[in-house]
C-alpha positions in Angstrom: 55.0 -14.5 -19.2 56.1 -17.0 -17.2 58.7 -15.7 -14.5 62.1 -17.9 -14.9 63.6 -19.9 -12.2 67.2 -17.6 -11.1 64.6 -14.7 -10.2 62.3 -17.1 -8.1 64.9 -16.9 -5.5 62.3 -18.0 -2.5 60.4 -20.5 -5.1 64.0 -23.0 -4.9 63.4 -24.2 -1.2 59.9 -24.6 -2.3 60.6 -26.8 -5.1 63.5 -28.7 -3.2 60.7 -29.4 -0.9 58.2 -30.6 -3.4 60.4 -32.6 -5.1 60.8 -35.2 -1.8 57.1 -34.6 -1.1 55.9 -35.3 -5.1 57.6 -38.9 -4.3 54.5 -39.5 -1.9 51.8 -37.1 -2.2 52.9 -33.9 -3.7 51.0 -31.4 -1.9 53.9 -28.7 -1.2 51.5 -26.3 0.6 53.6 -25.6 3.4 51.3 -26.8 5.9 51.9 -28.7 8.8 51.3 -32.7 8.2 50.0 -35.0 11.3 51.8 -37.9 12.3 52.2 -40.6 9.3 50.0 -43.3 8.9 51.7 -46.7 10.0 53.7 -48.3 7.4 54.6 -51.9 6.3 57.0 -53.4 4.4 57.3 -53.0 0.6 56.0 -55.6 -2.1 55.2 -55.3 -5.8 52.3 -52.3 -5.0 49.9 -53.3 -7.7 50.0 -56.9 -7.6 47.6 -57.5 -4.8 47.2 -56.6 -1.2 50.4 -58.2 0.2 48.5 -60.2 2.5 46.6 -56.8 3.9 43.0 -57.0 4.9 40.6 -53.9 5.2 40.6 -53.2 8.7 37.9 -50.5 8.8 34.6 -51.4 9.7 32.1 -51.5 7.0 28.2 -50.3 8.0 25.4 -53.1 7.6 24.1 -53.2 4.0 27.2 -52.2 2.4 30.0 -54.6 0.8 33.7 -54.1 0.3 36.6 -55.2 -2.1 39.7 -54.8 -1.9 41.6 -54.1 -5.3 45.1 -54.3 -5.3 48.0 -51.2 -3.2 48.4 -48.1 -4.3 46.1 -44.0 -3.4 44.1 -42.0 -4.9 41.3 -43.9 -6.8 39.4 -42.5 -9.5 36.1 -44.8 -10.7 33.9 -44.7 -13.4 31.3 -47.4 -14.6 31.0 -48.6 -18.1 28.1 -48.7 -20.6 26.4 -51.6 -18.9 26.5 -49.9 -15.5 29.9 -52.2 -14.2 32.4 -50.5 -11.9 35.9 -49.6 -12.8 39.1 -47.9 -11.0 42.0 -46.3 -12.0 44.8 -45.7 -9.4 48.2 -45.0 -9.0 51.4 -45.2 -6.8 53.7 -41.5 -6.5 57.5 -42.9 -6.2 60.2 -42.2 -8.3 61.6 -45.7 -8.5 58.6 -47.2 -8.8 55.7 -45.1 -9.9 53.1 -46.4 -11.5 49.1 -46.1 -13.1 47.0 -49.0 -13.2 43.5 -50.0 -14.3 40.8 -52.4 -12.9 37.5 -53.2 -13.8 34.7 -55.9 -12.5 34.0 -56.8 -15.3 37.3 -58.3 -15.9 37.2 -59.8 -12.4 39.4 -56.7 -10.7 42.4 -58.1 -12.9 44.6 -55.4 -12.0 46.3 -54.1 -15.6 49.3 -51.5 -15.4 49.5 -49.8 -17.9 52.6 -47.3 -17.0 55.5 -47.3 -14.9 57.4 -44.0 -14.4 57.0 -40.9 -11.8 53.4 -39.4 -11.7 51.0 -37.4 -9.3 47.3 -37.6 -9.0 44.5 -37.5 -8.2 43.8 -38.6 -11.6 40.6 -39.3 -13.3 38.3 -42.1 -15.3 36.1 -42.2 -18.0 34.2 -44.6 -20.5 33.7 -43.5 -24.0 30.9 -44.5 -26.6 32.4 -47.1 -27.4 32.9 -48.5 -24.1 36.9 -47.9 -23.5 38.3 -46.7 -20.7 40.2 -43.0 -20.7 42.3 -41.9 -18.2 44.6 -38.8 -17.3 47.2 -38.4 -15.1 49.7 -36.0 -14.2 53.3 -36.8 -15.6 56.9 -35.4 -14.3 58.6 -36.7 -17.5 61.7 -37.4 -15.5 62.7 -39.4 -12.6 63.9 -36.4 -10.7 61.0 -33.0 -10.3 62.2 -30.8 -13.5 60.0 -27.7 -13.4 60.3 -27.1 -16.9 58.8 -30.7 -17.5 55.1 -32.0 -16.7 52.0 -32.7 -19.0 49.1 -33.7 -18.8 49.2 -37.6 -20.0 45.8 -39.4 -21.8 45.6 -43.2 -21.6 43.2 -44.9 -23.8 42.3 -48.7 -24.0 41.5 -49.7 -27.3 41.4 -53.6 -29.1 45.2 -53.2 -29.5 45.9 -52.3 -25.8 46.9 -48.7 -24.1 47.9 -45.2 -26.1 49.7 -43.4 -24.0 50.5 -39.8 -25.1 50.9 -36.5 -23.3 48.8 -33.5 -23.9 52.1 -31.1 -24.5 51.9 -27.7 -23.3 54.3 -24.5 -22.0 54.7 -25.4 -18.0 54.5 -27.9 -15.7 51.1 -29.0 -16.5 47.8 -31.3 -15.4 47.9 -31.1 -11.8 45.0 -32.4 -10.1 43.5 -33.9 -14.0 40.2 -34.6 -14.5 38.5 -36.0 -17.6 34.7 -36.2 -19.0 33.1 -37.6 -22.1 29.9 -36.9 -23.1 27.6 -38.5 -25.5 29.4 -36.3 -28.5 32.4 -38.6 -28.2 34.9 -35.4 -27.7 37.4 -35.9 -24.6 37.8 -33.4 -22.3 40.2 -32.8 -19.7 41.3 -29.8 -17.1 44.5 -29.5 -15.3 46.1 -27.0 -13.5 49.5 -25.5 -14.5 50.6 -24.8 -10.4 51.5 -21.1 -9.4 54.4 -23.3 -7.1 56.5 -23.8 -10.2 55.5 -19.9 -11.8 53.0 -20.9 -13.6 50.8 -17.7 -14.7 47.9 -19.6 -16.9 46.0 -21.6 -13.4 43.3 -24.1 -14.8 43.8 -25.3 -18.1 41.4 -26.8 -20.7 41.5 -29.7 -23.1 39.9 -31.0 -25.8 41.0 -34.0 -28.1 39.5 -33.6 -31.4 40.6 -35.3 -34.6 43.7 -36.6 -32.9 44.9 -33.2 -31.8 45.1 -31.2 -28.3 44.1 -28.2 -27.7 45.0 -26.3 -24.5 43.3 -23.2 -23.4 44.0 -20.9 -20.0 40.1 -20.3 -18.7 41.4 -17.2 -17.0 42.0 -17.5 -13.5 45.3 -16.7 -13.0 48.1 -18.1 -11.0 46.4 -21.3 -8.9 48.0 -23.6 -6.3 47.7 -27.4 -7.2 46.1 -29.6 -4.6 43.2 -28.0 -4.3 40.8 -30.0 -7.0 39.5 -28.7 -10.3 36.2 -30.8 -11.2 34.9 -30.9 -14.9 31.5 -31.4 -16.0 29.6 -31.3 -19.3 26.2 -29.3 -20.2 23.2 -31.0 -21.6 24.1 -28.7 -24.1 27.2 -29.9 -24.9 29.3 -26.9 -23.3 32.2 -28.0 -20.9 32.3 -26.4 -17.5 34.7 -26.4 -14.3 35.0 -25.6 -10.5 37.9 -25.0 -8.4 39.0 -23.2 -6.3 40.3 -19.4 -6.0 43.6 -19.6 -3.2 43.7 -15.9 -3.4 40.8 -15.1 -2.6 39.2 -18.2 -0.4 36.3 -18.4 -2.7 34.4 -21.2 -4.9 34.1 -20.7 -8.6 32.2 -22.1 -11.2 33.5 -21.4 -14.8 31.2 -22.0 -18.0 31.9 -22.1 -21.3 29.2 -20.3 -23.5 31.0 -22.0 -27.4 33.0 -18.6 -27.6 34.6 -18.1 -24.4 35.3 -18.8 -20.7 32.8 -17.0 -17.8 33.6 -17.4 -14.1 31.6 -16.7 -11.2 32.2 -16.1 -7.9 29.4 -19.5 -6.3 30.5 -18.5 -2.8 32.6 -16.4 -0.9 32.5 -15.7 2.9 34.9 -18.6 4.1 37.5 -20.2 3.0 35.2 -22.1 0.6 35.7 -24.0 -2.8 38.4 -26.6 -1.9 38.1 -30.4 -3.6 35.1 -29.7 -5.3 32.8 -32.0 -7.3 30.7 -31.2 -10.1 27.4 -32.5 -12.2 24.9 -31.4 -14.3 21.0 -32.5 -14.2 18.9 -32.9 -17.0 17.7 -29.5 -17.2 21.3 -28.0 -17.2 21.5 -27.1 -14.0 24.8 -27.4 -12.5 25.4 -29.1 -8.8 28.5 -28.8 -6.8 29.9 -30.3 -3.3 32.9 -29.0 -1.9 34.5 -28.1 1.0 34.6 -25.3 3.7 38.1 -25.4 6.0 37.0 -24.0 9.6 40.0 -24.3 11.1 42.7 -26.8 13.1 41.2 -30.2 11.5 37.8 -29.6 11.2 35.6 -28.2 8.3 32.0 -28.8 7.0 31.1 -30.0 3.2 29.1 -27.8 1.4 26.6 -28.4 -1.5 25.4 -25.8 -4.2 22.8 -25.4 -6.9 22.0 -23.3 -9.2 18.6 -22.7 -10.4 18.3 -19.8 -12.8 20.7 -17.0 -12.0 20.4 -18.3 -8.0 23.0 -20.3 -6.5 21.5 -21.7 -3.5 24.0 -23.4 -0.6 23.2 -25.5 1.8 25.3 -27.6 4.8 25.8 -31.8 3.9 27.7 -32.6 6.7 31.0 -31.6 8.8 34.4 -33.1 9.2 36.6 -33.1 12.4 39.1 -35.3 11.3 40.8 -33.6 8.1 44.4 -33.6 7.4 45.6 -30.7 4.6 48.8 -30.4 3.4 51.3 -32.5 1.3 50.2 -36.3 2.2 46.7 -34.5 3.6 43.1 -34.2 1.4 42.4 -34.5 -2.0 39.0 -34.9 -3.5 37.5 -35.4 0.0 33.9 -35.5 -1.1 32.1 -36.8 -4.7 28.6 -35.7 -5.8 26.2 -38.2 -8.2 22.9 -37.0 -9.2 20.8 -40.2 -9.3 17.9 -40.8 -12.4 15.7 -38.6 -10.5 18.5 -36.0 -10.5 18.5 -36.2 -6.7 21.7 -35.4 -5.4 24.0 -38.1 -3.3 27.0 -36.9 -2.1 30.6 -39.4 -0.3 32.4 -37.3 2.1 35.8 -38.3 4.1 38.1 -37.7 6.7 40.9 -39.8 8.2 38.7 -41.4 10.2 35.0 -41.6 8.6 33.3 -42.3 5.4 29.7 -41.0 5.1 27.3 -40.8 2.7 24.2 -38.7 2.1 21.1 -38.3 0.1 18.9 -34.7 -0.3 15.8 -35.3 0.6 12.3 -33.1 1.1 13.4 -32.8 4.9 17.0 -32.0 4.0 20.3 -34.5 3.9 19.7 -38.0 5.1 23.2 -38.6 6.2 24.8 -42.4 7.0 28.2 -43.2 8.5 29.4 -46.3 5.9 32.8 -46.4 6.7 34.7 -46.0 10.2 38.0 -46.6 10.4 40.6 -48.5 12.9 44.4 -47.9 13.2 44.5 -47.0 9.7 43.6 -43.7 8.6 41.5 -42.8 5.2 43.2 -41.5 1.9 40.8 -38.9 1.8 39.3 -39.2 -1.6 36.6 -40.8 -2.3 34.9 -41.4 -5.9 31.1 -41.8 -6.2 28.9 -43.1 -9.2 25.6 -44.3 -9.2 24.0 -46.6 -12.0 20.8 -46.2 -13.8 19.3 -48.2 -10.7 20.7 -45.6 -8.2 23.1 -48.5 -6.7 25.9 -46.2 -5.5 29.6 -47.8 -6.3 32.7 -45.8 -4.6 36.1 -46.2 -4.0 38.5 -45.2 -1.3 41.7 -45.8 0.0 42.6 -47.0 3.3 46.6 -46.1 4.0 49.1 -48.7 4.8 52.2 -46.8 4.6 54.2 -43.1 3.9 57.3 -44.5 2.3 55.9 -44.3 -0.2 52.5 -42.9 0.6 50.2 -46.2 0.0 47.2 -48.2 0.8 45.0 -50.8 -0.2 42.0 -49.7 -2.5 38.7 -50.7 -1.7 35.5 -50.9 -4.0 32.3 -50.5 -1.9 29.1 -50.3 -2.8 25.4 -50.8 -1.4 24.1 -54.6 -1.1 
């Protein structure tokens, strides 16, 4: 049962605090933040740039765009291989979650207004439309007994908007997938902050209706990532990660129930993980160990057979956690060849690396100047292996902003 809100004496600073923080970036971990980002003056946030230019350098052979204000990018590319992004802006007067897509020339397309947290995630279905979740408060003030999971699709008559309605203050840190079968699936977390007992949530959209299932890892902290993957065999599976414990877990559905297992454990391992299947059903995961202060290293793990097998990507020294820190600070694409490429970030650096016979070929594509990173980055590559990511580079912490950039190689 869920434990009600006159006995969480302690848990009412907590939420007091969150609900200031969720108006930027939501994180509520306690931790200590570093100094803000520089800020600008206010404009309409998803109209354009308001006049603001990348001002990070960009490495030879790549190209950027800048897409219109706003954090947290999610992208996703459409049946003929063309880039979109979804992103959003957390304020409570002026919220909102908007969509843009190349092939529409980056018109930026809002499709919501109201008060909302992310990270939140794309997808393209079958039949080409673009699916989104988000995290929705419900309310223009934090309510703990409000928050859903929300599902946005784009069909010939414009957005559906409806919430995936569940017990608790749901869909934290949302993901979405959608495999060849059509079915949409989600994962969210319902946060141990607000006394939630269930952790990472499942969904599944079939014949119009939701379905919401606890996978069994008990109380979870938001913030922290849950990353959701299909099977070649059609089974859904996540990773996130285990705040009791410091440990990475990978959780599988077998088409009767939920199995977790412990990937890695000696650390503090498992944070903002990213997940993908190969052809042969083997599942491949990047994520992050923290080692301390502001540094960490990113991790990758396969597993072949019964064997998980880890190796080191790349390190971090620049990493801010807490409430306007990390999010998904790394992305993992498996090209054609099912060779893994993997997008990591901190404030200050975007790099990007590619497994090869001799180990990871890493590149620095991104460096910044006197604007730090968002610290999520989104990776897909196309059926040529052209790599497309997005990224946000911050422009201000009232509200927590920044322009969104489209890069890619060429």
């Amino acid at each position: 049962m869920r434990r009600s809100l006159p006995i969480l004496i302690s848990l009412i600073a907590l939420v007091a605090i969150v609900a200031v923080a969720c108006t930027s970036d939501g994180g509520g971990d306690g931790q200590p933040t570093a100094e803000p980002a520089p800020t600008r003056d206010s404009g309409d946030a998803d109209t354009g740039t308001d006049g603001d230019t990348l001002a990070a350098s960009v490495s030879d052979g790549w190209s950027a765009t800048t897409i219109g204000s706003g954090i947290k990018p999610a992208l996703a590319l459409d049946a003929s291989g063309s880039p979109a992004i979804a992103f959003l802006l957390e304020a409570v007067s002026e919220g909102f979650v908007t969509f843009a897509a190349a092939a529409d020339g980056w018109t930026l397309d809002r499709l919501v207004e109201g008060y909302f947290y992310g990270p939140i995630d794309l997808a393209f279905d079958p039949q080409n439309q673009p699916n989104i979740v988000y995290h929705d408060h419900q309310d223009s003030q934090f309510r703990e007994e409000l928050g859903d999971l929300t599902y946005a699709l784009r069909d010939s008559s414009g957005w559906q908007i409806a919430a995936a309605a569940d017990d608790g203050h749901d869909g934290w840190d949302s993901t979405i997938a959608i495999a060849a079968d059509g079915i949409v699936r989600a994962a969210g977390i319902d946060p141990s902050q607000f006394g939630g007992t269930d952790g990472v949530e499942y969904y599944e959209l079939q014949d119009g209706a939701w379905s919401v299932t606890a996978i069994g890892s008990g109380p979870t902290a938001y913030e922290f990532n849950v990353s959701l993957a299909v099977s070649p065999d059609g089974q859904p599976a996540l990773t996130y990660y285990n705040d009791r414990d410091g440990d990475l877990i990978f959780a599988s559905f077998d088409g009767s129930q939920w199995n977790l297992e412990t990937v890695l454990s000696e650390g503090d391992v498992g944070k903002f993980s990213s997940l993908q299947f190969d052809a042969e059903g083997r599942p491949h995961i990047s994520f992050f160990e923290e080692l301390g202060g502001s540094s960490g290293r990113v991790l990758y793990a396969v597993r072949d057979g019964e064997t998980w097998t880890v190796e080191e990507v790349g390190t971090l020294d620049d990493v801010r956690l807490g409430m306007t820190g990390t999010r998904r600070n790394s992305s993992l694409a498996l090209d054609a060849q099912g060779v893994p490429h993997v997008v990591f970030s901190d404030q200050s650096v975007i790099r990007y690396a590619t497994r090869t016979d001799a180990g990871w070929d890493v590149e620095e594509i991104v460096t910044a100047a006197d604007r730090p990173f968002g610290q999520l980055v989104s990776l897909k590559l196309d059926d040529a292996g052209t790599p497309h990511l997005a990224f946000t580079e911050l422009t201000s912490t009232g509200p927590l902003s920044g322009l969104i950039v489209y890069l890619t190689r060429g």
